[in-house]
N, C-alpha and C positions, 0 to 999 in steps of 0.2 A: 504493500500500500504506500510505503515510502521509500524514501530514499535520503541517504547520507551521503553523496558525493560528493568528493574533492574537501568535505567541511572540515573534519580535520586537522588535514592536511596545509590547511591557508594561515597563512602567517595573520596572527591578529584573531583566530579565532578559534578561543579557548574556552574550554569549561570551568567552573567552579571560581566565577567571578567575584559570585556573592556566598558567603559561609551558609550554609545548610536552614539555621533558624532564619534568618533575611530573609533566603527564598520563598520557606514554607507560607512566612507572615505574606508575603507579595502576592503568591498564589492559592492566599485562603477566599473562602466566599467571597464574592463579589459583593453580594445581598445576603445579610444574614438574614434567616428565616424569623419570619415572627414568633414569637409567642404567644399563648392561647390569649391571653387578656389584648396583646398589641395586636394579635386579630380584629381582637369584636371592638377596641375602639377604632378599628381602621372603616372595618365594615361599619359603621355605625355612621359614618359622612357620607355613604349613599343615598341619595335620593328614590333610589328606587323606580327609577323614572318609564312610565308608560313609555312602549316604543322607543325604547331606550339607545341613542345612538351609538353607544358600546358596542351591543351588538352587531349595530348594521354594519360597523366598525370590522367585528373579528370574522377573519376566513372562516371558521370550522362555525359559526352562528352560536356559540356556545351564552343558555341565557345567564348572563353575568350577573343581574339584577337579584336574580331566583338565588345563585348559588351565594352568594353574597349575602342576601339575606337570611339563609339558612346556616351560615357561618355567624351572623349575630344571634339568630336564636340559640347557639350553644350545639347545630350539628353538622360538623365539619364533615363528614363520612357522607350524607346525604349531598352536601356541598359537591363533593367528590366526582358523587354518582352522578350530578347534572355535567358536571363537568366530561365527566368519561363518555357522556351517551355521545357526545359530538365530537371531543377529543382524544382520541386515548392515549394518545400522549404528552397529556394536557402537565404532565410531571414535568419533562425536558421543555415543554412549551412558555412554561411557567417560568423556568432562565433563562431560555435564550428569543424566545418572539420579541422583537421591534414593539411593545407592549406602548411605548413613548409616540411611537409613529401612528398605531394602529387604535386600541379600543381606550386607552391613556388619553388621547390626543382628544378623542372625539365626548370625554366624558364632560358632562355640564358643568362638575364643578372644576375643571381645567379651563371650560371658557367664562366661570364665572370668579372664580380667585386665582388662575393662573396656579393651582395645584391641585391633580386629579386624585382619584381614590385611588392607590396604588392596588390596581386588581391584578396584576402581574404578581406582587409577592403575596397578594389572599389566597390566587387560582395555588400557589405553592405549596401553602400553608392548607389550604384544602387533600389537595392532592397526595399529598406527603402523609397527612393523617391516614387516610384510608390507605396507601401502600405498604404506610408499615404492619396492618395488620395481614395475617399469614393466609385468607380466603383471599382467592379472587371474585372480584364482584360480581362478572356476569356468566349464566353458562351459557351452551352447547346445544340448540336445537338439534332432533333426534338426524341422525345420520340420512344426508341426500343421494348419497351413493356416487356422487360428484365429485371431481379433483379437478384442482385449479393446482397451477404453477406461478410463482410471484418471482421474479428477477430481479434482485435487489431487495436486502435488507437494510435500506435504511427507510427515514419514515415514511414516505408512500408507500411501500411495499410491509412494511411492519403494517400499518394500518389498514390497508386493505386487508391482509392476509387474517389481522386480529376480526375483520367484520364478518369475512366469509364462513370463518372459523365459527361462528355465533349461530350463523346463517346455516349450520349444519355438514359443510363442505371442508370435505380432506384438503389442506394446503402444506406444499413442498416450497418452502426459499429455496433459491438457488441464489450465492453470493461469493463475488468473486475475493472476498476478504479472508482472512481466517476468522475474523467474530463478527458478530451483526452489529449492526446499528447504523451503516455508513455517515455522514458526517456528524451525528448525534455523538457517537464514535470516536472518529477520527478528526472532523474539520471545526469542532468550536473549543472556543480558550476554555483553559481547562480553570480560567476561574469564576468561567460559570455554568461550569459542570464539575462539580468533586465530589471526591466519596466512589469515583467510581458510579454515578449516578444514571449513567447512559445503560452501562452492563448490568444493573440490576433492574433497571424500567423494562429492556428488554426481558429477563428470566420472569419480572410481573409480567408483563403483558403474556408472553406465551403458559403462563397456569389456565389460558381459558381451553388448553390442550386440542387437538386437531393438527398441530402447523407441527412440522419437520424441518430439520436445516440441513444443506450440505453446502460448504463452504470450496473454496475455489475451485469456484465454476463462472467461466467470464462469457458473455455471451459475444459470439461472433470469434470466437476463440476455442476452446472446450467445448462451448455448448450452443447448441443448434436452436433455431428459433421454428425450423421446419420441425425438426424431430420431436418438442416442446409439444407444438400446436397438433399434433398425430398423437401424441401420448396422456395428452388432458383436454381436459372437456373446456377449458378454457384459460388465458395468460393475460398474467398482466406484468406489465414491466417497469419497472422503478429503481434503474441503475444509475442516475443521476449525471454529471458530466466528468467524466474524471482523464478528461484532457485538458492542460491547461498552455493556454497561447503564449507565443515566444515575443519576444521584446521585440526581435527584428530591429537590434542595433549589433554596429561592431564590438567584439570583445562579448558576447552575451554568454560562451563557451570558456571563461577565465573560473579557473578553482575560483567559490567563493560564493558565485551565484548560484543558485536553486528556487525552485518553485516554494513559493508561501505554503501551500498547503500539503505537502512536504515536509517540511518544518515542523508546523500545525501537530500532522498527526505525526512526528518523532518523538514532539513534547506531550502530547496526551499517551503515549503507549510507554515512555518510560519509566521507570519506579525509581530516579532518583534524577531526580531536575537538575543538583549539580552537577551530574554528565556530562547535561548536553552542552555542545560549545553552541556560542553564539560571540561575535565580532563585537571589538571597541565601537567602531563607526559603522551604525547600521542603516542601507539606504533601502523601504520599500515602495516598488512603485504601482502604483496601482489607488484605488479610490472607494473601494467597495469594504465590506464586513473582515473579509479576508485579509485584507492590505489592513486593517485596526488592526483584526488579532496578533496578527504576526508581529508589529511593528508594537503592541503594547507589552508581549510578552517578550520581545528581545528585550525591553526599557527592563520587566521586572526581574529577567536573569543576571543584568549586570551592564548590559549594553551602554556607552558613556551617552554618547550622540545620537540620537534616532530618528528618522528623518523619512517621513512618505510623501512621493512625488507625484504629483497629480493632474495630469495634462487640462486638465480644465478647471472652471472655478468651483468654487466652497460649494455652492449650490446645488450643484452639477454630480457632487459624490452621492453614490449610492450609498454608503456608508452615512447613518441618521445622524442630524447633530448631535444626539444624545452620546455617540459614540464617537463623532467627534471632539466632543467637551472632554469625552475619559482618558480618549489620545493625549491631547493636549494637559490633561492632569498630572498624567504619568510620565511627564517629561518630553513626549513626543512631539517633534516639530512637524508641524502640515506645513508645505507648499503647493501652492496651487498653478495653476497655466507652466505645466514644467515636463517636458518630457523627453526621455533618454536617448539620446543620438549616437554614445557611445561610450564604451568601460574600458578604461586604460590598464595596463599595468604588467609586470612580464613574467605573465605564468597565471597571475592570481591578480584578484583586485584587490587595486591601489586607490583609485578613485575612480566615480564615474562622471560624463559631463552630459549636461541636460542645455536643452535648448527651450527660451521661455517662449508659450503659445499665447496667440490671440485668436478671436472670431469676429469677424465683422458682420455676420449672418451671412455668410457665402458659405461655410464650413472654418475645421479650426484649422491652423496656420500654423508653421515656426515661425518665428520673427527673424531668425538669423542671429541674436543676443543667445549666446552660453554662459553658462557657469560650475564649475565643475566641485564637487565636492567630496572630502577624503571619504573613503569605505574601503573595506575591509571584508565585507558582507552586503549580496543585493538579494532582496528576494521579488522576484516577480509573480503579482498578483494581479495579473492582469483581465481576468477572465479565465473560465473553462469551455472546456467542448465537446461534445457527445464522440465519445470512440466510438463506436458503432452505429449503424441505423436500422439492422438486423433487417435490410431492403425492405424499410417503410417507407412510407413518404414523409418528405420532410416538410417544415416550417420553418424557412429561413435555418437554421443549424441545430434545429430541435425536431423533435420526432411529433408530426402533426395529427391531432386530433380533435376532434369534435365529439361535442354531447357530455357526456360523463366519462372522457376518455377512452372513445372506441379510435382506432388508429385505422387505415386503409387496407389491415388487413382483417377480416370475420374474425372474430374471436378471439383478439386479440389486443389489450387494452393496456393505455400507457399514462402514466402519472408523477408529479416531482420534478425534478429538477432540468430531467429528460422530454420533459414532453414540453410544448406549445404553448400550452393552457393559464401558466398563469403567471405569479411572481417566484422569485430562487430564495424560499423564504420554509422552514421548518413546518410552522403550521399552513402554510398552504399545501405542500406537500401531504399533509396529514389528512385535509379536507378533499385533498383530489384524488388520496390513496380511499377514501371511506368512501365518497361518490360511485368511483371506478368498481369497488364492491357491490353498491347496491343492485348498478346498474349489470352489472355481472350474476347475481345470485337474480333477478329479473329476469334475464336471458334463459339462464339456465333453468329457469321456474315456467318457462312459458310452455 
């Protein structure tokens, strides 16, 4: 899933920058969890609001209002259950959804005091309650005799396969990983996921039993999308993009450089943080979720200088202000209209030089103005790309679909990160892995 190339090996980038306790405090909870009482006064500034634009707010429709207020009246576990009918992975959802962006954003009392109800850490604090206990909450209608195949476990594919599962149908992952979860996983900071909190959401969620895993199995590679769609009554696929775009500058092959999400998951799959090296002068370039993570977790390993380069302006990043405000907390420098023309240095990097952009609304520009800055370490985060197309049709670089994820081929249905359909975002993934079920166990029922 990763890769360690050349990191080593580059002058300037070493391990165990910061002594062991540093690290751990750097890389503890993002969000400590509530407490039961700092629940119910949290939940208790709800309004409770008919038609609640929370809702309209959150992908998976989950009613926020209902669970919220059932976390004041003293029953988080019921909380839970509203939560899970729509989300089930409303645990991981709970850390890492844009919650700021999304049903935060849209709550009354953010547009009425400029501070919303924090339903991101209640949906947690919900959540968290019902999974520590050892039941799983929902069962297993009586067996359909039906077998669906799900390609990819991460969350589209976990959450279809947890519906279908319900729905009474045999479900096989196939996952080109050796553990499930994909970027739940592998591709978010691991400080807002610990505890190992991904690998156990996953072993909850499969207690609703029916789902099977076999693990490296890549599709378009090992595994057949013909031989798949012959051997199960129906497929759904949720492998996400796990090609990521090259800089397409000079020097981009210099010891040193590597992909962000690389990185990402070297530091979520290690059991001792002061391993991993990371570089004095660290430059990421890139503007999205990805270019944060990387670029906040080099700051908390020990990184001096941290620095993400950003071809176009502040507005323009996909990456929320919220995540940019945290960048910028932790020491990291944002630059904006800046992009990579080329990486010097003999063997390995030394520095890279950027050239500053503008847009006059023709499209965006170099100006011809550089400026180069020392590194040691670059990681590009520029985008990913769907490795396979498993001869579907496509949508512009994505596997296209219509409806609840039926793709161009019968019986065959695609959701996440991989597909069309929506934003590259955990709970939408989630909402378009439980759609893709419904409308699956539908087919199959007719």
């Amino acid at each position: 899933m990763s890769s360690t190339q050349n990191t080593p090996m580059t002058p300037g980038i070493v391990s165990g920058r910061l002594p062991a306790d540093a690290i751990a405090d750097n890389f503890d909870d993002l969000h400590a969890p509530y407490a039961p009482h700092e629940a119910a006064v949290a939940a208790d500034r709800c309004y409770f609001c008919y038609d609640a634009p929370c809702v309209t707010a959150c992908p998976t429709d989950i009613d926020i209002p209902l669970f919220i207020r059932q976390i004041s009246t003293g029953t988080p576990e019921a909380a839970a259950k509203t939560i899970f009918d729509q989300n089930i992975l409303g645990g991981m959802c709970a850390r890492v959804c844009p919650t700021e962006d999304l049903c935060e954003q849209a709550c009354v009392r953010e547009l009425a005091e400029g501070k919303p109800v924090e339903i991101g850490r209640l949906q947690r604090h919900a959540t968290d309650t019902l999974m520590a206990k050892q039941s799983h909450p929902y069962d297993r209608a009586p067996s359909t005799g039906k077998a669906v195949a799900v390609v990819g476990a991460g969350p589209a594919g976990l959450a279809c396969a947890h519906r279908l599962a319900m729905h009474g149908h045999d479900v096989k992952i196939y996952d080109a990983a050796d553990k499930p979860g994909g970027l739940n996983e592998f591709g978010i900071a691991a400080y807002k996921s610990t505890d190992n909190f991904a690998a156990a959401e996953v072993d909850w969620l499969l207690g609703i039993g029916g789902i099977t895993m076999k693990y490296g199995e890549k599709l378009g590679d090992n595994l057949s999308l013909d031989a798949l769609a012959d051997a199960y009554d129906a497929v759904f696929i949720g492998v996400g993009l796990g090609g990521v775009n090259a800089l397409r500058s000079d020097g981009e092959d210099k010891d040193g450089v590597r992909d962000a999400v690389d990185f990402i998951s070297d530091l979520r799959q290690t059991s001792d943080l002061t391993s991993l090296p990371v570089g004095r002068d660290v430059v990421v370039i890139g503007g999205g979720m990805t270019a944060v993570d990387a670029a906040v977790q080099s700051k908390l390993l020990g990184a001096q200088n941290v620095t993400i380069a950003y071809r176009r302006g502040r507005d323009a990043m996909s990456a929320s202000a919220y995540e940019q405000d945290l960048a910028a907390s932790k020491g990291v420098h944002l630059m904006f209209n800046a992009q990579p023309v080329a990486i010097h240095g003999n063997g390995a990097v030394r520095e890279i030089e950027l050239e500053y952009t503008s847009d006059d609304g023709t499209g965006l520009k170099g100006t011809g103005e550089t400026v180069s800055l020392r590194a040691d370490q670059v990681f590009k985060a520029i985008g990913q790309t769907l490795e396979t197309s498993a001869d579907l049709a496509l949508e512009g670089r994505k596997i296209a679909v219509t409806g609840a994820g039926r793709t161009s081929r019968d019986g065959v249905w695609a959701g996440g990160d991989c597909a069309s359909c929506g934003d590259d975002l955990t709970v939408t993934a989630v909402a378009e892995g439980r759609d893709a079920a419904e409308d699956i166990h539908a087919a199959l029922s007719a």
